[in-house]
N, C-alpha and C positions, 0 to 999 in steps of 0.2 A: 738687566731689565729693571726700570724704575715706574712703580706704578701711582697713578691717585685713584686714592676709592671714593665713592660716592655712596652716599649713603638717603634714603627722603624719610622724615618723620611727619608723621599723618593720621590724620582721625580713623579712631578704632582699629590701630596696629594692634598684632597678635601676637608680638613681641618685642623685648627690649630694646632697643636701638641703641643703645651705647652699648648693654652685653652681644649687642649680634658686629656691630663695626671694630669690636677688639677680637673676635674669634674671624671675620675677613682679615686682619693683620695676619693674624697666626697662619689664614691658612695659606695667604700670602706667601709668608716667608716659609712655609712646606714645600712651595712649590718653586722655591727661590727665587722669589720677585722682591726688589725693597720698594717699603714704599715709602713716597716720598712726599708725598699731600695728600689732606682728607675733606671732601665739602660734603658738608652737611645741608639739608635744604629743608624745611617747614612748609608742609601745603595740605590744603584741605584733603585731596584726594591724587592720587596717581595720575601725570602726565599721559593719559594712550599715545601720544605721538613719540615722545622723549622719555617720558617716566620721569626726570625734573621739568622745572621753566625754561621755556628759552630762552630765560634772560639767563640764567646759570647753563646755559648750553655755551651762551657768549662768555661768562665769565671763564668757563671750564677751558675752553680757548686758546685763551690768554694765560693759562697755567702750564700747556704740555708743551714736550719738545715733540719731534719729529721720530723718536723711538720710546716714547714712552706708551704705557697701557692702560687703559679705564676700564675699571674693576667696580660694576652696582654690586652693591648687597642684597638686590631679589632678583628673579629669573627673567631674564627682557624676552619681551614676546620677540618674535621674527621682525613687525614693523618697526619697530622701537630699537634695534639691531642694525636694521637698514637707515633708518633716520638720524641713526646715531653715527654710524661712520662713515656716510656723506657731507654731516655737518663737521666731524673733527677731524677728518682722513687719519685717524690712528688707529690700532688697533683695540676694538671697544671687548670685552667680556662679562663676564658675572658671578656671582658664587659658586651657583650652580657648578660652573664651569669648570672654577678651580678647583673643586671636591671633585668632581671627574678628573680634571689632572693627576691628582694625586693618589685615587685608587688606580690611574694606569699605572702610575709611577711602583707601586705598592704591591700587586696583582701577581703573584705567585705559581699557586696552580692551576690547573688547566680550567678550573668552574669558576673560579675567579677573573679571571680573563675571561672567558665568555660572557662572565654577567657585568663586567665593565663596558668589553664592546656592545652588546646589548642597550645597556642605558646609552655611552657615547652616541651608539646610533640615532634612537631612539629624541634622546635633546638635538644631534644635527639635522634631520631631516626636514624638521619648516623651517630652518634658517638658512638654508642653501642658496635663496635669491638674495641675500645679504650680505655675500661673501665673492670672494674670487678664485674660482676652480685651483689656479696655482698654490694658494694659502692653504687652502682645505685639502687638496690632494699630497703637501707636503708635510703638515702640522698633524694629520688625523683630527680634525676638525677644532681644533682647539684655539679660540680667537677669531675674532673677522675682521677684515681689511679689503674695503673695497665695493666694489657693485654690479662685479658681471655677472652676466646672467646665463652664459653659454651655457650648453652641454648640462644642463639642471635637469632635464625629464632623462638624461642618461644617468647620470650622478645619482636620482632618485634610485633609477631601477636596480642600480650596483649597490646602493645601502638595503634596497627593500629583500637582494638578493642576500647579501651577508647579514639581516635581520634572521632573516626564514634558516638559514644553515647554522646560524651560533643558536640559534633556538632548540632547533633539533639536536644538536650537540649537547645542549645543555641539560635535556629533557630523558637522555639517556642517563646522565650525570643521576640526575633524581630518581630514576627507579633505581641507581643503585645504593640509594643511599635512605630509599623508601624500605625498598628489601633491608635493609643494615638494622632501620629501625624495628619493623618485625621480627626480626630475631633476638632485639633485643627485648621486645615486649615478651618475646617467649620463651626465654629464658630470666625472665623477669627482674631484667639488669634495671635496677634506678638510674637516673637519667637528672644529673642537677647542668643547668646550663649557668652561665654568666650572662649579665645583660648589665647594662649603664652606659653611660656618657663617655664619647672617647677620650682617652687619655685618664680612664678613673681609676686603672689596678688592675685590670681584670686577668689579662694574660702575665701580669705576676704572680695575681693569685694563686691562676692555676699552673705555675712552673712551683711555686710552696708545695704542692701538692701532689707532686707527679717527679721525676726521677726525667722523664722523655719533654725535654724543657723545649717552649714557644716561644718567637722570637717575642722579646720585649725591650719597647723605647719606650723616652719622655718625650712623645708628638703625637700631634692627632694621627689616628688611623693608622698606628704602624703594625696593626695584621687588622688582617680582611678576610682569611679563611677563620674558616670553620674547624679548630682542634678538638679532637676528642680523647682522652687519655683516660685509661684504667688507673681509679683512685681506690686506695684503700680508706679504709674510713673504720679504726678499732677494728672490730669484729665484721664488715662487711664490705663487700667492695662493689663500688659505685664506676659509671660514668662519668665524666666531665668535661662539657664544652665548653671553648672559648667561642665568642661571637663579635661579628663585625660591631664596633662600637655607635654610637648614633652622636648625631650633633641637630641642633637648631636647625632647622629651614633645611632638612636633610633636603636634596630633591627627588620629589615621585618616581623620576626613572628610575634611580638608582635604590629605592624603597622595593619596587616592581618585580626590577632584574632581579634582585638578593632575594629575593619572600622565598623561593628552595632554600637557601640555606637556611634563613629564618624559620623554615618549616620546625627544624630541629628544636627552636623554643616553642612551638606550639604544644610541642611532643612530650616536653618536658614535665618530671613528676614536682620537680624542684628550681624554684628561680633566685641567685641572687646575685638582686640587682647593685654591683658594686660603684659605692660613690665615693666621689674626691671632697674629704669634708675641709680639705681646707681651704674649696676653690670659695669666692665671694660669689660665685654664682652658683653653690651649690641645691638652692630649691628651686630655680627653673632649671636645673639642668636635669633634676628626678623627677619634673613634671613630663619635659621633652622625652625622657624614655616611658613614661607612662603611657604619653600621648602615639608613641609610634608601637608600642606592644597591642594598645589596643586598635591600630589600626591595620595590623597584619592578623588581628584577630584570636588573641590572646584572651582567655578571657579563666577567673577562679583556678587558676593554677596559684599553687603556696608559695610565698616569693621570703625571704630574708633581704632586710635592708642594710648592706653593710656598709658601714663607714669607714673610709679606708684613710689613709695617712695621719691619724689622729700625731702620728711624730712631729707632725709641722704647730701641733699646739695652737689650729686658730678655728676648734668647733665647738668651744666652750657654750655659746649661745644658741644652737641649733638645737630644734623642737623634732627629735627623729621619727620617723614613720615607727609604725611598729607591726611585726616584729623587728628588732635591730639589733647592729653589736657594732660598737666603734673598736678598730685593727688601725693595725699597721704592719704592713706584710714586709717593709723594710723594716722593724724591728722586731719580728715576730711579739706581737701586741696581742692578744687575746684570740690567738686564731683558735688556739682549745676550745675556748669555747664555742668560737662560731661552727669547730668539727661536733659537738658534741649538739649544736642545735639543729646541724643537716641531721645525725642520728635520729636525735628527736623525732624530727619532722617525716623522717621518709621512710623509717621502722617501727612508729608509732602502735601498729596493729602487728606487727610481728614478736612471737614468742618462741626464747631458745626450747626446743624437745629435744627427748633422745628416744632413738629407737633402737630394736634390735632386727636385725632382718635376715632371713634364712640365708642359703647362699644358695639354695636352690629358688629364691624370688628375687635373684640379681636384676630380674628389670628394674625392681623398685630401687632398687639402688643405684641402677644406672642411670634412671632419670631424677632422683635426687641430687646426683653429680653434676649431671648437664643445669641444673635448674639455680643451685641457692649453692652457697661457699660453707665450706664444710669447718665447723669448728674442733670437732676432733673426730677421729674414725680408730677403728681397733679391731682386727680379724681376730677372731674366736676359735672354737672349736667349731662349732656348728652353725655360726653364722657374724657377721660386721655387724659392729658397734657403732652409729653415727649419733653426731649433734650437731644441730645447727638451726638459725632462724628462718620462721616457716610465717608467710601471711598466717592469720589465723579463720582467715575465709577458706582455707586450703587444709588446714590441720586434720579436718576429715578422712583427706585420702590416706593418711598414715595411722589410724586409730587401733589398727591390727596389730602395728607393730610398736607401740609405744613400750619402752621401755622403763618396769615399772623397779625400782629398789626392794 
């Protein structure tokens, strides 16, 4: 399949159009489409009927064959969808679209799948008078071709129906992973997640650091779950998410559907946000995660800025957020330090004690056990020996048993 993208440049754009029309390449070729021409178009404001001119409706025309694809770079409403493939009879799509392609393509476990068809549905539902039931009943909505309109109030009621059951499906998903998290708060496991740009490191980072390895490639979006693995960290052992990575012009449904799994960074004691410093678009691409953190509602949680491939030798000039540490997790580059700044940051108020404890007050020690990672222990005669790091908003409850030299 050979496609041309279009792209329109327009007053008071809210992003770069030559960084947004080389990431529809890529996501293109993810989704294995080549493309094969690109029109550009300058206009004061958006086409409502086309989203271009119709004089470039006509020119676009005169570019396609009879199997190729038209791929916009923003989200076509339903009329602009219908308008458009009654004027080119091919099959028209859009970004949006092809990020949806590629999370089905990608979509693993079962919450993943649900919160894919969720969004899918969710973006096909007002463009169902734009399409032809054949297309959409064989493609899973992906692409439109055509203009009937049959069988649309049934079509609705059969999405509205698989809206409502992957919902509930998925809704189960979340308390169990609501529960996951209160246990972890109560045994007061630290919790650092990963967040950035797709394609920045992140689920390499966290296979560096973990034994129980996440799949990891050089493409956008090649994991879309949610990994969590037991990290050691020196003397204490942590959590560690991987998370669905973000791109430019993510789209809302698919912001929507994932906000469950995204809950996980809400939650988080510790954020970092890992960047590709030697992408040329590496400071809109740590604005775009800023910008979707705070709109899932992120807010004063600690975050480290890492910079990740500093091997590729082209971040010489870059002014870093702070805090930060330039890595390279293909060279292991400075990752000590970056372990030694999560310590920092997420043991900050904790102090090692030692205590002694009867063995006839073995609750205290059973709930020491259950609670914080024991740095050494030693049975006595008349009672266990423990050390280990204690919040120091907590060191009260053990003041009985401090264990004095």
């Amino acid at each position: 399949m050979k496609a041309i993208l279009v792209g329109v440049e327009y007053d008071h754009m809210y992003y770069d159009l030559d960084i947004s029309m080389k990431e529809l390449k890529e996501l293109s070729a993810a989704c294995h489409i080549e493309v094969k021409d690109v029109l550009i178009q300058k206009l004061d404001q958006i086409s409502p009927k086309y989203y271009i001119g119709k004089g470039k409706v006509e020119e676009l025309k005169t570019m396609i064959s009879d199997d190729d694809i038209v791929i916009f770079n923003e989200e076509l409403s339903p009329l602009q969808v219908k308008n458009l493939i009654d004027a080119l009879d091919v099959e028209v799509t859009d970004r949006s679209d092809l990020i949806l392609r590629i999370f089905e393509s990608r979509a693993q476990t079962k919450e993943a799948k649900l919160q894919v068809q969720i969004a899918r549905n969710q973006y096909l539902l007002p463009r169902l008078a734009g399409m032809k039931e054949e297309l959409y009943s064989q493609q899973g909505g992906s692409g439109f071709r055509g203009s009937g309109e049959k069988q649309i109030e049934l079509d609705r009621r059969i999405i509205h129906r698989e809206l409502v059951q992957a919902r509930r499906e998925l809704q189960t998903i979340v308390k169990q992973r609501q529960t996951q998290r209160q246990l972890r708060k109560r045994n007061q496991e630290k919790v650092v997640c990963l967040v950035g740009y797709t394609n920045s490191g992140k689920s390499s980072l966290l296979n560096y650091f973990t034994d129980k390895k996440v799949f990891e490639e050089d493409m956008l979006f090649a994991s879309l779950q949610t990994a969590s693995r037991q990290v050691r960290l020196k003397n204490h052992h942590i959590i560690m998410s991987d998370t669905v990575g973000f791109i430019n012009q993510l789209p809302h449904h698919l912001v929507q559907a994932f906000r469950s799994t995204l809950e996980e960074v809400k939650e988080a004691d510790l954020l970092l946000h890992v960047i590709d410093s030697s992408s040329s678009y590496c400071e809109s691409q740590i604005e775009t995660t800023l910008e979707v953190l705070e709109a899932i509602g992120v807010k004063d949680t600690p975050m480290i800025y890492v910079y990740n491939k500093v091997d590729k030798d082209r971040y010489a000039f870059l002014q870093p957020q702070e805090p930060s540490v330039f890595i390279s997790i293909k060279d292991e580059v400075n990752l000590d330090i970056l372990e030694n700044m999560m310590i920092d940051m997420l043991f900050k108020d904790y102090e090692l004690i030692e205590l002694y404890i009867p063995y006839d007050h073995g609750e205290v020690y059973s709930d020491i056990k259950q609670h914080y990672e024991m740095i050494h222990e030693d049975y006595l005669e008349n009672g266990i020996y423990v050390s280990f790091y204690v919040d120091v908003k907590d060191k009260y409850k053990y003041q009985d048993y401090l264990y004095l030299n």
